[in-house]
KOLLUM-926270 format. One record per residue (C-alpha): residue in three letters; x, y, z. Coordinates in steps of 0.5 Angstrom, whole numbers, plus 500, padded with zeros to 3 digits. Layout:
// KOLLUM-926270
AlaXYZ;...
// end
This chain:
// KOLLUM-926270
Unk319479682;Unk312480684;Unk307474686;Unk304474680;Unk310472677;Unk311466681;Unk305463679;Unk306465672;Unk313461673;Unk310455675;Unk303455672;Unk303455664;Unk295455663;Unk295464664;Unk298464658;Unk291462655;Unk289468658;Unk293472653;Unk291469647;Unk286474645;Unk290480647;Unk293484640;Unk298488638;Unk298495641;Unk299501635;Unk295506638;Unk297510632;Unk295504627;Unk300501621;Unk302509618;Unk305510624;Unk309504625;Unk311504619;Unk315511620;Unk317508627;Unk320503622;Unk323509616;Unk325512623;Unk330506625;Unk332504618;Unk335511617;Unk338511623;Unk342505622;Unk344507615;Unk340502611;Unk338503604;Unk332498601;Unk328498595;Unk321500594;Unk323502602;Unk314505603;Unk312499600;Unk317493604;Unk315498610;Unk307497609;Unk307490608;Unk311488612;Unk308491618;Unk302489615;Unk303482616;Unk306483623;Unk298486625;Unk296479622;Unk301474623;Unk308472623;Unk313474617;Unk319472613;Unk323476611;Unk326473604;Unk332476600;Unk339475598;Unk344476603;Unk347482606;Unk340485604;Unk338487611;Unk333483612;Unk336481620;Unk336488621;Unk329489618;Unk327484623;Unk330488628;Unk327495626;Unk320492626;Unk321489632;Unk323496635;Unk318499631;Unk312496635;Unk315497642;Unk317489643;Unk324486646;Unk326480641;Unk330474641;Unk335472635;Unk337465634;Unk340462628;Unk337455624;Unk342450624;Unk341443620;Unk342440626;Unk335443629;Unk330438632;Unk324438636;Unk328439641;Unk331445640;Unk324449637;Unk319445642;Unk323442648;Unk325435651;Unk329432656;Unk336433659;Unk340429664;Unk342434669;Unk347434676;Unk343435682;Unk347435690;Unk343432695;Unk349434700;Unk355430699;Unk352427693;Unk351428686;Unk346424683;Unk344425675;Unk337425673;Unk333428667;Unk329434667;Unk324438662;Unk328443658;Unk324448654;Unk326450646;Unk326455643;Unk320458641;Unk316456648;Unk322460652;Unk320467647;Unk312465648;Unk313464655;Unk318471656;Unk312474650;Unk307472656;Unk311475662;Unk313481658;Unk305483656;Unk304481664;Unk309487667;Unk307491661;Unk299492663;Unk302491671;Unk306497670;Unk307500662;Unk312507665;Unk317501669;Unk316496663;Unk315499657;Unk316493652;Unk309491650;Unk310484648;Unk317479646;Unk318476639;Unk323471637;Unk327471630;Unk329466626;Unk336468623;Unk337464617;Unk330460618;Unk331455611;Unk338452614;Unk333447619;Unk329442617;Unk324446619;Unk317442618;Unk321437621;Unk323441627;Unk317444627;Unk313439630;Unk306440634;Unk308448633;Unk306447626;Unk298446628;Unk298452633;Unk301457628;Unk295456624;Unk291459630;Unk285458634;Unk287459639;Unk289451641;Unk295450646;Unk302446644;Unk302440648;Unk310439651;Unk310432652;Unk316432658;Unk313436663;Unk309432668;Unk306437671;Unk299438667;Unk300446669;Unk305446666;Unk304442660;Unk301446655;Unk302453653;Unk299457649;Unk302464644;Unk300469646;Unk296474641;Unk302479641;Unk307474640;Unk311473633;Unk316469630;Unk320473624;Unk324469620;Unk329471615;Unk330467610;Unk336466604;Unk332466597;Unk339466593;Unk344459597;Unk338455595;Unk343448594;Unk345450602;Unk339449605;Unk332446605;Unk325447602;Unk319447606;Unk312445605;Unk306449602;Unk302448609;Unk307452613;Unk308457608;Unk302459609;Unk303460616;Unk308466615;Unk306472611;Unk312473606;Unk316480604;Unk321480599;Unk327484601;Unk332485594;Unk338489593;Unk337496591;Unk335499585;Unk339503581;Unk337510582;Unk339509590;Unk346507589;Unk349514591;Unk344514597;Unk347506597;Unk354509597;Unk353515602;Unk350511608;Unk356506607;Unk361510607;Unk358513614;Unk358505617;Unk365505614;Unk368511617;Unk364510624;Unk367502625;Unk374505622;Unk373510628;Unk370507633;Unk375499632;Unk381503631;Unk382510631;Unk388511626;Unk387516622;Unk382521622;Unk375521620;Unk377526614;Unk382521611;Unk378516612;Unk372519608;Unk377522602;Unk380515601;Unk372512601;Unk371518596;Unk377516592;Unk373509590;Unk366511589;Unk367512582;Unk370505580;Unk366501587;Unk359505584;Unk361502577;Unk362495579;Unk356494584;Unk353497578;Unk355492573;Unk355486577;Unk348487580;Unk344489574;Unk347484569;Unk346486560;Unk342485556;Unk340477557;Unk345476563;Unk342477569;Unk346479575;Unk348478581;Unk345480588;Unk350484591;Unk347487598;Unk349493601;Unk352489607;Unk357487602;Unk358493599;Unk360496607;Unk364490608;Unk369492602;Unk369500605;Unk371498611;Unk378495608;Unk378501603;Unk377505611;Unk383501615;Unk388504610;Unk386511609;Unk390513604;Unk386513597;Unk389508593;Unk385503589;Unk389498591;Unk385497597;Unk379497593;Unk381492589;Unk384487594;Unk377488598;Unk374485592;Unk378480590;Unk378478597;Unk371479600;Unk367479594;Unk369475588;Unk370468592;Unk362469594;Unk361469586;Unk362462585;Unk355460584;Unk355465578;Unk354462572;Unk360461566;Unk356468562;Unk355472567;Unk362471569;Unk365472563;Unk361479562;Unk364482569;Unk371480567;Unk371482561;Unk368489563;Unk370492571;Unk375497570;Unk382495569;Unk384499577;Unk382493578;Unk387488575;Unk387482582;Unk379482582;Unk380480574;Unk385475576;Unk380473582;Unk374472576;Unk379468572;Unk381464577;Unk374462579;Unk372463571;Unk378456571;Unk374452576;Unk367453572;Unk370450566;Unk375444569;Unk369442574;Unk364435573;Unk358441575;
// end
């Protein structure tokens, strides 16, 4: 650790320092966004409009802070992870609770145990949330970076919210609503005593993404006007129809590489012909319970869903549509059950009949809808 460092530890106020730094891309918004195509295709995800999703949200990166909102199994966590990856920045993730404070984003006060020889004495000390500890390791990180870019080549460091409607989060927020709104005013953290300690202020390169379940709305909470509009909001959806053999393909190949690498039962060849066995009827499902008929609307069911069901058809190997309709009945269906009365009526009465334990998952389900007070 070098002297700077040191006084970095101890002294918040540097961090004012680095308020005006932006983020580095050399080669502008084009090129980080087939940085961010680049990381996407090695991962194997498939996203909806993918050029366009790209360029906003790189766009509102260069800007600002981002959500990524979508149904879930979507990618969006793995989108933030990408992006982060794209500009050159290490991350940190954490996932919201409702039990999130002030305490958790900003910080507070802890008891902890110290020895003073043969004694143990309890006394409190300062404790930093979430988002101070990102800002401050933001600020390290640009530090070592500009020291020495070939040893530390990470330019800056995010933090990303998984699950970011889960908390309270207006109330969680706290003092940090004002600070993201810019202008370069500190966050105040009322339990250092130490006044070089006791503000701080975001970095220019730091960001926060956070991931956002537009679909659980009755699990989760709202948030003001005001804080939206401290983000820049990017929509991340469910495939479009004409993708869903590039959806198939790229899910197989997560499918087989998990069986390989968790278990090595079979070889990758028996594997990849039991998962072709199912493309038919799978597409098809996917198909109708995704983009509904008619005036009914459908349901969407992300690609990490689709790699869930291939991972059981993989585990068996042997090309039997039973281990698809399992992982269906199983996997699936069970996440339906906010789907309204017509639309579940419509997927049972038209999936194929291979698959006759996800009809009686659907039934079953379609019976708890018609006896409930709901």
């Amino acid at each position: 650790m070098t002297s700077l460092e040191i006084d970095f530890l101890s002294d918040f106020t540097q961090t004012r320092d680095l308020v005006d730094s932006p983020l580095v891309a050399p080669g502008g918004a084009a090129d980080i966004g087939a940085k961010v195509v680049e990381g996407l295709q090695r991962r194997k995800m498939v996203l909806p409009d993918q050029e366009t999703l790209v360029n906003r949200a790189v766009t509102g990166l260069l800007t600002g802070h981002l959500i990524l909102a979508g149904p879930p199994g979507t990618g969006k966590t793995t989108l933030a992870a990408v992006l982060a990856e794209a500009f050159n920045c290490s991350a940190h993730l954490e996932t919201a609770t409702a039990d999130w404070s002030t305490y958790d984003v900003i910080g507070g006060l802890q008891p902890q145990i110290t020895h003073t020889g043969t004694h143990a004495m309890e006394t409190i000390a300062p404790w930093q949330g979430h988002v101070v500890k990102a800002a401050l390791d933001c600020a390290r990180a640009m530090r070592r970076h500009e020291d020495d870019p070939a040893v530390h080549e990470h330019q800056a460091h995010w933090f990303i919210i998984d699950e970011f409607n889960r908390a309270e989060i207006d109330r969680a927020i706290g003092g940090l609503y004002t600070v993201l709104s810019g202008g370069g005013e500190p966050l105040r953290l009322w339990y250092e005593q130490d006044e070089k300690k006791a503000n701080v202020w975001l970095p220019g390169r730091f960001r926060i993404i956070g991931t956002l379940n537009s679909v659980d709305t009755s699990y989760v909470y709202g948030f003001s006007q005001g804080l939206t509009r401290r983000f820049r909001y990017v929509y991340v959806g469910v495939p479009e129809e004409a993708q869903l053999a590039d959806e198939f393909d790229k899910a197989a190949a997560q499918a087989v590489s998990w069986q390989a690498d968790t278990y090595g039962a079979h070889t990758d060849a028996a594997v990849s012909a039991a998962i072709e066995s199912a493309r038919a009827t799978l597409t098809d499902f996917v198909r109708l319970v995704r983009y509904g008929h008619a005036d009914i609307p459908g349901w969407p069911m992300g690609s990490a869903q689709l790699v869930d069901v291939l991972r059981q058809v993989a585990l068996h190997g042997d090309g039997s549509l039973q281990h698809l309709d399992l992982a269906l009945a199983d996997l699936v269906v069970p996440q339906m059950m906010d789907l309204a009365g017509d639309q579940l009526d419509h997927i049972n009465d038209s999936i194929s009949p291979d698959l006759p334990r996800t009809k009686a998952s659907l039934a079953q389900l379609r019976l708890a809808h018609s006896t409930s007070f709901a």
